[in-house]
N, CA, C and O atoms as a Tinker XYZ file with bonds, in Angstrom:
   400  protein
     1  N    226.276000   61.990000  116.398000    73     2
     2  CA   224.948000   61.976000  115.809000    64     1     3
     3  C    224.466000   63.410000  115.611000    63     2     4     5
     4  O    224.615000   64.181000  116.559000    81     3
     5  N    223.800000   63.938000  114.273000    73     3     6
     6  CA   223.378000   64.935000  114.505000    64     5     7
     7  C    221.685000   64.758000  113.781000    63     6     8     9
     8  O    221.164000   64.041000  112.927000    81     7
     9  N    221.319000   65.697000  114.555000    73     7    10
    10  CA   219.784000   65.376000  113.938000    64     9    11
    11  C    219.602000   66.908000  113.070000    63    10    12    13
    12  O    220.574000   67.619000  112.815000    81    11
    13  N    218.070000   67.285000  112.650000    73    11    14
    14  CA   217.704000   68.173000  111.647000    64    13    15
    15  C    216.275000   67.783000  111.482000    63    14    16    17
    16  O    215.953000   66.647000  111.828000    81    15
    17  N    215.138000   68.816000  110.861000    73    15    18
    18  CA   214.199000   69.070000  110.433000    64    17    19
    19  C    214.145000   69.616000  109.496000    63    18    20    21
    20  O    214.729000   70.681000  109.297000    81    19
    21  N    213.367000   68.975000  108.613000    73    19    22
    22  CA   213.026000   69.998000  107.153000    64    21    23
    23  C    212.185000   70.848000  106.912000    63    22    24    25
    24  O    212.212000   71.858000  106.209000    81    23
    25  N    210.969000   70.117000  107.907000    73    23    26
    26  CA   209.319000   70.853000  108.530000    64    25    27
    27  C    209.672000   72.133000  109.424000    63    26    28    29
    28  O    209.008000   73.163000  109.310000    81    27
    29  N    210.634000   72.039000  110.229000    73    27    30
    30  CA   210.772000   73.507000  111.502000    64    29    31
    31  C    211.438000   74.521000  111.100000    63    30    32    33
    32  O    212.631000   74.409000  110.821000    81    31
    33  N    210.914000   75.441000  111.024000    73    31    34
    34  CA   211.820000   76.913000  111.123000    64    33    35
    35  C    211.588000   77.152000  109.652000    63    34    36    37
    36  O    212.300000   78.038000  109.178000    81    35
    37  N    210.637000   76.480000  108.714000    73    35    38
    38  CA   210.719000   76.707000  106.969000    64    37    39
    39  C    210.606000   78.016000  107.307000    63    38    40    41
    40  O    210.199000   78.447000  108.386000    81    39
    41  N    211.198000   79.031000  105.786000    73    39    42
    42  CA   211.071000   80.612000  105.864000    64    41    43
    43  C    211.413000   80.574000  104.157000    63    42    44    45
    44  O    212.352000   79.902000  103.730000    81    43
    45  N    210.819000   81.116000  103.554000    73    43    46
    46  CA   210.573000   81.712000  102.038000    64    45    47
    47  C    211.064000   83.208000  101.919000    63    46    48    49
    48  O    210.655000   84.192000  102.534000    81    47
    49  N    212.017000   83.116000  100.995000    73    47    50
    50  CA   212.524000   84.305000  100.479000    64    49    51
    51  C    211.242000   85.199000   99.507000    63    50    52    53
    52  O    210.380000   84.571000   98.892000    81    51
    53  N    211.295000   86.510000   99.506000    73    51    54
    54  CA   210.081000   87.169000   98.867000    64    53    55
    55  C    210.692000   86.930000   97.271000    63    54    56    57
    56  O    209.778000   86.556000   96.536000    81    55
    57  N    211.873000   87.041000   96.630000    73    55    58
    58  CA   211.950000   86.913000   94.992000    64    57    59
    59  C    213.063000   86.088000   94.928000    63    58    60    61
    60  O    213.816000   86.454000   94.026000    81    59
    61  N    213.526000   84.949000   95.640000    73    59    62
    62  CA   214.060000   83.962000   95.205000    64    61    63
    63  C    214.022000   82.490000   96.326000    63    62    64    65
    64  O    214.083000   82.573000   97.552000    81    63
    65  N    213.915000   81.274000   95.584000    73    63    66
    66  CA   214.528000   80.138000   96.509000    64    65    67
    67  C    215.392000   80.154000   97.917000    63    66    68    69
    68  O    216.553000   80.563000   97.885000    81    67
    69  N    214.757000   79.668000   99.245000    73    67    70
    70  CA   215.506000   79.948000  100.490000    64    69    71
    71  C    216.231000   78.574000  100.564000    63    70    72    73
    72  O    215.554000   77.561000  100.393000    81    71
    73  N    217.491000   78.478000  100.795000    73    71    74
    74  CA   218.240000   77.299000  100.987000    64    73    75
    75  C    218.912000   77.077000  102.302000    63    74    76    77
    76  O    219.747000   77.885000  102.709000    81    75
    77  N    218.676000   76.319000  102.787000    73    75    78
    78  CA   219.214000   76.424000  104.565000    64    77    79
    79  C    219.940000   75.065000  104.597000    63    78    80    81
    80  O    219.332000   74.153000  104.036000    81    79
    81  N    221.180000   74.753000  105.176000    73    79    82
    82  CA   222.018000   73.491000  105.452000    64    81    83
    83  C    221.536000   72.953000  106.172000    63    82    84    85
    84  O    221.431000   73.623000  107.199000    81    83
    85  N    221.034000   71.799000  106.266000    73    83    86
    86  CA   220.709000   71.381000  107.393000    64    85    87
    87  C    221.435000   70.272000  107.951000    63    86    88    89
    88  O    221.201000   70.112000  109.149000    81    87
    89  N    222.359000   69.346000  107.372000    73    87    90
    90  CA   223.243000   68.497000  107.914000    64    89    91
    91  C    224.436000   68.170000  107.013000    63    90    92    93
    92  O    224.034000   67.767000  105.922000    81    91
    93  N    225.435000   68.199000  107.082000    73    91    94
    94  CA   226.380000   67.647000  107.112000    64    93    95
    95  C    227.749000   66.642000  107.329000    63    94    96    97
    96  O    228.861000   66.768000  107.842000    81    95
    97  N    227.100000   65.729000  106.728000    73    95    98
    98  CA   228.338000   64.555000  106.997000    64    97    99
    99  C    229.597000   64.009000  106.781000    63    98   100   101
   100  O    230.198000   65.081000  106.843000    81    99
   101  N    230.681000   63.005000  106.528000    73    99   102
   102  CA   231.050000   62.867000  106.086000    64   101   103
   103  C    230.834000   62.648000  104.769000    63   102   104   105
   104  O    231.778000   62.927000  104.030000    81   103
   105  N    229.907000   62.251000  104.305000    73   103   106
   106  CA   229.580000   61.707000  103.249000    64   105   107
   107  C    229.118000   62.617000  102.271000    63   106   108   109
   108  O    229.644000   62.675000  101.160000    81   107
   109  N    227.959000   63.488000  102.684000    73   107   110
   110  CA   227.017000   64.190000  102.117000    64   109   111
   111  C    226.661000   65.617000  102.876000    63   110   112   113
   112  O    226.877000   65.908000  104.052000    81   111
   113  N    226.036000   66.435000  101.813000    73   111   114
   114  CA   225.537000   67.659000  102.758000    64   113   115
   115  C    223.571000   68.263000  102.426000    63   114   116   117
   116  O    222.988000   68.569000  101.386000    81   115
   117  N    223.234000   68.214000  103.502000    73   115   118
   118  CA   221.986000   67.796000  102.917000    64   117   119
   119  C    220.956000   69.255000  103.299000    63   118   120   121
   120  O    220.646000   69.731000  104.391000    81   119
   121  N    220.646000   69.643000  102.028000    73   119   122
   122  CA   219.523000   71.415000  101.959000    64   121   123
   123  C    218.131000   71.096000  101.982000    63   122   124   125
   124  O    217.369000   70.265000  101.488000    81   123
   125  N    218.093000   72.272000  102.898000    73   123   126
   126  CA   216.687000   72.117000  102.489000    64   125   127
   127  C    216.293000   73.726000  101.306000    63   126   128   129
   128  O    216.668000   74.882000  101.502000    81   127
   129  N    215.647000   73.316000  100.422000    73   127   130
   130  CA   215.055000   74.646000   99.599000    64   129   131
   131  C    213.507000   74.819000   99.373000    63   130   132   133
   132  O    212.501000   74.223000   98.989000    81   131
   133  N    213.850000   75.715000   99.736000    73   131   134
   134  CA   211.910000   76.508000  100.513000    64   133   135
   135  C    211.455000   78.097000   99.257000    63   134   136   137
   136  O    211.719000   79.300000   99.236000    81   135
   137  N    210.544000   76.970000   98.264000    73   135   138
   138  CA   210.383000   77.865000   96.834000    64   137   139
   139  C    208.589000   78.434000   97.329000    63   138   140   141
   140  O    207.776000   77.710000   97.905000    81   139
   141  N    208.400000   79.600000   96.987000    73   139   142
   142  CA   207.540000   80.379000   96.917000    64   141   143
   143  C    206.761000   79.857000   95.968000    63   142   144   145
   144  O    207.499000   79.081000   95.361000    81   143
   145  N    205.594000   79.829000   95.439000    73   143   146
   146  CA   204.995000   79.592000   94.422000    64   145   147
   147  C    205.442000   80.480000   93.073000    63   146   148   149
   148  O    205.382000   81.707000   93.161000    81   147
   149  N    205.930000   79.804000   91.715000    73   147   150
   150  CA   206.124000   80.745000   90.724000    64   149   151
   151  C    208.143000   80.855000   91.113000    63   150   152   153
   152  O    208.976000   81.248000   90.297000    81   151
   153  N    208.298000   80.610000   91.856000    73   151   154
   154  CA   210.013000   80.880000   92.146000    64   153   155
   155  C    210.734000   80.060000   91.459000    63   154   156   157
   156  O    210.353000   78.904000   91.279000    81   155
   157  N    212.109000   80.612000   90.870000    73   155   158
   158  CA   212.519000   79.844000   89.537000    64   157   159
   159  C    214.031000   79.389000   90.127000    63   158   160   161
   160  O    214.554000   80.442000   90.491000    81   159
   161  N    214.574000   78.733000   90.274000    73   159   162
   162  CA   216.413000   78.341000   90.012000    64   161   163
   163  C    216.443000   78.152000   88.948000    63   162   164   165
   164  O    215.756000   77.359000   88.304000    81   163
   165  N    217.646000   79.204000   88.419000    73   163   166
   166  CA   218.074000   78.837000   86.909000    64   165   167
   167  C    218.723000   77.646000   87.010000    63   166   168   169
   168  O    218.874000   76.927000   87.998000    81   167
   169  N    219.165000   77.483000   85.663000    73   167   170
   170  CA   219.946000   76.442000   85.283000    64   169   171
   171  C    221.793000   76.552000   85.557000    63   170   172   173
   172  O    222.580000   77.336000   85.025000    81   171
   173  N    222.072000   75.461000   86.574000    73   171   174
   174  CA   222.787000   75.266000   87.072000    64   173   175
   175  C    223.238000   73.539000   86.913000    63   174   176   177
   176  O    222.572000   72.588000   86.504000    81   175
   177  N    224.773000   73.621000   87.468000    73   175   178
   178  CA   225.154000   72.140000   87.323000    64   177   179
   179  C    225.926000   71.850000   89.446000    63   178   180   181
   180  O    225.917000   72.763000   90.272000    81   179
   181  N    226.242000   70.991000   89.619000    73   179   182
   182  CA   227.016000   70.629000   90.458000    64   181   183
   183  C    227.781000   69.787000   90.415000    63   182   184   185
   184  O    227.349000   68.722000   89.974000    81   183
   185  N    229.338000   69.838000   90.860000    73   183   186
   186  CA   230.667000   69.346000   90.863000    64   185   187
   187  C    230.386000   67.791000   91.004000    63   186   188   189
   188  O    231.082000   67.013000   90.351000    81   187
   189  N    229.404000   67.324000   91.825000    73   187   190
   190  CA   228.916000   66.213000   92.616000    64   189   191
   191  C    228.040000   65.538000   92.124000    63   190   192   193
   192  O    227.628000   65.956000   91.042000    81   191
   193  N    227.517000   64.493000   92.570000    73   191   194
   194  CA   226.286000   63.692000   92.661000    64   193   195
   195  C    225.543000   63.755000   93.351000    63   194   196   197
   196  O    225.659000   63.205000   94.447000    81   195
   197  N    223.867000   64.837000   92.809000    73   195   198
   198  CA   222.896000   64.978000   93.756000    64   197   199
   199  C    221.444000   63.684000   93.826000    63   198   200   201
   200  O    221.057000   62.906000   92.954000    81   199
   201  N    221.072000   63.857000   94.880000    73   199   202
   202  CA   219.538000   63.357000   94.881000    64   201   203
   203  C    218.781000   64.607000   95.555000    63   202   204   205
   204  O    219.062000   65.216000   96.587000    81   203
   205  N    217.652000   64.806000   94.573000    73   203   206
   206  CA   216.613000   65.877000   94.383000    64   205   207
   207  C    215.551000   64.973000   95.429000    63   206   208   209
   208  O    215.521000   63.820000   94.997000    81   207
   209  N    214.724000   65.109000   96.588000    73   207   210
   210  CA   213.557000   65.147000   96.591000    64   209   211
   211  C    212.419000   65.786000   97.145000    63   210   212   213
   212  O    212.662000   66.543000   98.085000    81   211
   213  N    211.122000   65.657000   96.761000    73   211   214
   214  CA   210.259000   66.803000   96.626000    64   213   215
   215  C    209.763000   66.372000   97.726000    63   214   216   217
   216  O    209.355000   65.211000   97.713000    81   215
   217  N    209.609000   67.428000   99.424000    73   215   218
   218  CA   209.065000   66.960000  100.169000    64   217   219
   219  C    207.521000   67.258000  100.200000    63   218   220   221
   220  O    206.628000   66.521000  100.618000    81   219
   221  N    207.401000   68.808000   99.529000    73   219   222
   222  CA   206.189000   69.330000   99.686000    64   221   223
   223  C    205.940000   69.833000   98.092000    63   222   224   225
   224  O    206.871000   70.143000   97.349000    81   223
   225  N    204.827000   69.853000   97.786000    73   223   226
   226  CA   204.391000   70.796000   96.791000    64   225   227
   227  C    204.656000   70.189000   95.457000    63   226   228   229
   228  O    204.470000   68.982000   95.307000    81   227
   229  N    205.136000   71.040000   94.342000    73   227   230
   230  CA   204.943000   70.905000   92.884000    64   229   231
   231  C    206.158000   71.386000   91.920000    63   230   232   233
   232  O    205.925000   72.499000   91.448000    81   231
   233  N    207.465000   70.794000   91.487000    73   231   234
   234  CA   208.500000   71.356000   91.194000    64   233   235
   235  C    208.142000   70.620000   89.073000    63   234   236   237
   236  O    207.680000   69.573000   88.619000    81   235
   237  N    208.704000   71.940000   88.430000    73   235   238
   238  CA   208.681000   71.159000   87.192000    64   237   239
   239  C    210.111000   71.131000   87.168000    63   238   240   241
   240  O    210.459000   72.239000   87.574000    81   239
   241  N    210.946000   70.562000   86.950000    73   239   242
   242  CA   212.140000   70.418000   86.916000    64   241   243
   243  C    212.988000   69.623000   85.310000    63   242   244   245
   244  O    213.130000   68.545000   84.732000    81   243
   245  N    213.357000   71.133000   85.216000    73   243   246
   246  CA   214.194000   71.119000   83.795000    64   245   247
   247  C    215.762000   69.933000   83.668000    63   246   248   249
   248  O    216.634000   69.987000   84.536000    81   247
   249  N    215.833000   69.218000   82.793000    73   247   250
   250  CA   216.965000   69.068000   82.066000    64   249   251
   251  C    217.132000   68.668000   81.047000    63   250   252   253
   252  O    216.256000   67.962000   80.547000    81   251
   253  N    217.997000   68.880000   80.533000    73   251   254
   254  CA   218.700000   68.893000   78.883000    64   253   255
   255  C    217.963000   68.733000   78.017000    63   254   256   257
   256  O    217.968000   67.737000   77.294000    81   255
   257  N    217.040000   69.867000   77.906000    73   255   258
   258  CA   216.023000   70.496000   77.126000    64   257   259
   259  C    214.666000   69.799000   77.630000    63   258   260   261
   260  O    213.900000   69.722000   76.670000    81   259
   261  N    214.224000   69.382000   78.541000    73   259   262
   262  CA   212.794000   69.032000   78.717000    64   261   263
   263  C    212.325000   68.828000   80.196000    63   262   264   265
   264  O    213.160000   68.846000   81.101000    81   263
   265  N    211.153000   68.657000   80.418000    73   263   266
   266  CA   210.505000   69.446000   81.919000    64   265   267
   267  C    210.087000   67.671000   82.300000    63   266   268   269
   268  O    209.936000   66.712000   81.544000    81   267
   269  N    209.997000   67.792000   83.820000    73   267   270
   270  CA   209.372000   66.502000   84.123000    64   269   271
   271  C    208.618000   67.278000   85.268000    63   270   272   273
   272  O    209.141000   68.237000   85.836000    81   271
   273  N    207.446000   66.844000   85.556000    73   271   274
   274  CA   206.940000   67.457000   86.975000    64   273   275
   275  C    207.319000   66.664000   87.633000    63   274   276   277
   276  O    207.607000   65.539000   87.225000    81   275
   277  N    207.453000   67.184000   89.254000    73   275   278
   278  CA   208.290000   65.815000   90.135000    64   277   279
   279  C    206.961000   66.593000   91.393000    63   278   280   281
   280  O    206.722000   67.797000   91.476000    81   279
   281  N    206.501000   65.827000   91.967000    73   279   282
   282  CA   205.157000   65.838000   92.845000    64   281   283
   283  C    205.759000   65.422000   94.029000    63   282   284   285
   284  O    206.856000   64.865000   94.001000    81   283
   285  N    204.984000   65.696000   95.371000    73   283   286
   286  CA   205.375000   64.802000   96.817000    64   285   287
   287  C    206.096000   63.216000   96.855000    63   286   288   289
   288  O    205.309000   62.315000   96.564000    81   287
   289  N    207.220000   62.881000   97.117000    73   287   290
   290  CA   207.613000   61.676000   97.246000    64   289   291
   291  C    208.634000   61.563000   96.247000    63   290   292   293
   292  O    209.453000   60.644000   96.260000    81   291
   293  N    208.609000   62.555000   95.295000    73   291   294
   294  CA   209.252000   61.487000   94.019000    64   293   295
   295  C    210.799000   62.437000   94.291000    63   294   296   297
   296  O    211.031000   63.495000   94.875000    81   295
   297  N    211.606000   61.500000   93.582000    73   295   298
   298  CA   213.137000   62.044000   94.024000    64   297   299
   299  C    213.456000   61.341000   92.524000    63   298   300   301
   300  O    213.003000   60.428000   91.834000    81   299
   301  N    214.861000   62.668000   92.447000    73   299   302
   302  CA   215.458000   62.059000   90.833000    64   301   303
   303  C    217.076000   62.172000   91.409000    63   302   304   305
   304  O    217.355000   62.895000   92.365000    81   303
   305  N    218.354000   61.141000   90.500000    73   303   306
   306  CA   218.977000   61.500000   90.995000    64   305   307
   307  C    220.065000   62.132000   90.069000    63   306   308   309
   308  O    220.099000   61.268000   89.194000    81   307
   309  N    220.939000   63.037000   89.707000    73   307   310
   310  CA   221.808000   63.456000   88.731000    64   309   311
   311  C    223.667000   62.932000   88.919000    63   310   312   313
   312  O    224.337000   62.770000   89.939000    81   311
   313  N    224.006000   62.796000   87.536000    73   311   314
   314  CA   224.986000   62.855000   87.969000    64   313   315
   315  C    226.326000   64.286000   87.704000    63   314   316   317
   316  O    225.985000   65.221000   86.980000    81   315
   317  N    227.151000   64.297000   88.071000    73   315   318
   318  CA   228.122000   65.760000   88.130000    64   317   319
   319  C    227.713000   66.354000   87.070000    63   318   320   321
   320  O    226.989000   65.644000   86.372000    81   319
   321  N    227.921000   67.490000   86.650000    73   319   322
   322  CA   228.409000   68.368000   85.676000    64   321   323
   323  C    226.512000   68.314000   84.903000    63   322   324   325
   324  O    226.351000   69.026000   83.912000    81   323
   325  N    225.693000   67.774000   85.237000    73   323   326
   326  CA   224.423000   68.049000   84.719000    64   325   327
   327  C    223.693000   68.928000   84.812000    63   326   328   329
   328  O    223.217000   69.113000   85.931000    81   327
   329  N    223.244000   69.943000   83.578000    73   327   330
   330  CA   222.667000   71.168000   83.710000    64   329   331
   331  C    221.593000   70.970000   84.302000    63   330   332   333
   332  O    221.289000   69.805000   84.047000    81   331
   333  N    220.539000   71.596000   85.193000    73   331   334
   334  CA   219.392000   71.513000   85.560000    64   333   335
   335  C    218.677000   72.810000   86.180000    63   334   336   337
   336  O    219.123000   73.754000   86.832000    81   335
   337  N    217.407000   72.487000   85.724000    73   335   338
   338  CA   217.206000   73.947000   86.543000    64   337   339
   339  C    215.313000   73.721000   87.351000    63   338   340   341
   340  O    214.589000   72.785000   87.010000    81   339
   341  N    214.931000   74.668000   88.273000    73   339   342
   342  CA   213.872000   73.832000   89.094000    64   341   343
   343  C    212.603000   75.651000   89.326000    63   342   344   345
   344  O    212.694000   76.788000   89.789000    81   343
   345  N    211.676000   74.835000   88.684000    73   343   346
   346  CA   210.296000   76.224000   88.832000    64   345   347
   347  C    209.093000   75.556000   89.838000    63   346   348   349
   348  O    208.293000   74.694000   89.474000    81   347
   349  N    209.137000   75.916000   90.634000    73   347   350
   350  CA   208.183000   75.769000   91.681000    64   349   351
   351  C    206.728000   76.272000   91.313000    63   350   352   353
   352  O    206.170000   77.329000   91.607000    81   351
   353  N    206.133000   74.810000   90.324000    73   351   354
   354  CA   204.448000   75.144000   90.410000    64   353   355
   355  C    203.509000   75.033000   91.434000    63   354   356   357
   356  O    202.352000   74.730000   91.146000    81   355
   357  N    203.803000   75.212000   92.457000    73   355   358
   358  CA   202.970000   75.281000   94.152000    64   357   359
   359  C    204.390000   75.698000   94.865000    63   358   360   361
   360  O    205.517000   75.325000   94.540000    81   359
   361  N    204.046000   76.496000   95.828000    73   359   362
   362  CA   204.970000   76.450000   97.281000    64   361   363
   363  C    205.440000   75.508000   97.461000    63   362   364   365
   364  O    204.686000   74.557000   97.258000    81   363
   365  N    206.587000   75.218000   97.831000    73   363   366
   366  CA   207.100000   73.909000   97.642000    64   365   367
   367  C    208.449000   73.541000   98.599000    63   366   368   369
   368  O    209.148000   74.532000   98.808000    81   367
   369  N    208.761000   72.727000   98.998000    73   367   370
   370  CA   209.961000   72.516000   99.856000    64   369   371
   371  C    210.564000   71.094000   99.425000    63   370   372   373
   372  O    209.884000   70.068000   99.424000    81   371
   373  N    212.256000   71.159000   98.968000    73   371   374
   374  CA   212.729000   70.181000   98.235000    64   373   375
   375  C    213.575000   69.751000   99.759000    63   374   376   377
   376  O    213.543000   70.230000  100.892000    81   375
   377  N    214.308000   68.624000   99.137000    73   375   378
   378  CA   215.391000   68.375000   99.790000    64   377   379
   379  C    216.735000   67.756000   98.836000    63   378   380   381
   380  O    216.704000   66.723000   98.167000    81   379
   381  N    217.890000   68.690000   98.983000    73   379   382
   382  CA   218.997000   68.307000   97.964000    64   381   383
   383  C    219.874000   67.435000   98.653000    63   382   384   385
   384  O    220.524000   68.225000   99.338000    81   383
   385  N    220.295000   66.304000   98.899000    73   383   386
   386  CA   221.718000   65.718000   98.886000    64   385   387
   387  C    222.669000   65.722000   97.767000    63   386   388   389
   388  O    222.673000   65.319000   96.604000    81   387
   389  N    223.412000   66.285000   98.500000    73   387   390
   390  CA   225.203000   66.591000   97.038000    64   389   391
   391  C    226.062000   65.666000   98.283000    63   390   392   393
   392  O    226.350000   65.986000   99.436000    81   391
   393  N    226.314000   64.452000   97.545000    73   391   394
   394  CA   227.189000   63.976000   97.992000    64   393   395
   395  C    229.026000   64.087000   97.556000    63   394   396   397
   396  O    229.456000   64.025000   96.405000    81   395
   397  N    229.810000   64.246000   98.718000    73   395   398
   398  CA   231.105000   64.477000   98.696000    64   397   399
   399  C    231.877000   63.339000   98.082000    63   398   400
   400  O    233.103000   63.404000   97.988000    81   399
């Protein structure tokens, strides 16, 4: 069994997205990312199948040409090779699962 927090130890990078591992399973590996207000991830893809969700704050979150705001609670999920990219309109703390 392993446990984790997404709430303890948060820490914000001064000019980019902080990403910290916080568990790892067989299955899946699960981040936490801790965005500054105004902090951008470009556009990127992953090998895998993620689920995005927004624990705190205000993410507009880009793909294949258009923005969705994603607010507290809401989670999207992608599949491999999908461009995406994520601008933090409030301070904000996500949580990524990329499953293996």
């Amino acid at each position: 069994m392993q446990t984790a927090s997404i709430y303890q130890n948060v820490t914000y990078h001064e000019k980019h997205p902080k990403m910290d591992l916080l568990l790892e399973t067989v299955n899946s590996k699960e981040y936490r990312l801790a965005f500054a207000e105004g902090q951008y991830l470009k556009e990127h893809k992953t090998a895998a199948p993620i689920i995005v969700e927004i624990v705190e704050g205000s993410i507009d979150f880009g793909i294949k040409g258009s923005k969705i705001n994603l607010t507290k609670g809401m989670l999207v999920a992608l599949e491999p090779e999908t461009p995406h990219d994520l601008f933090a309109v409030t301070q904000s703390i996500v949580r990524l699962s990329i499953m293996k």
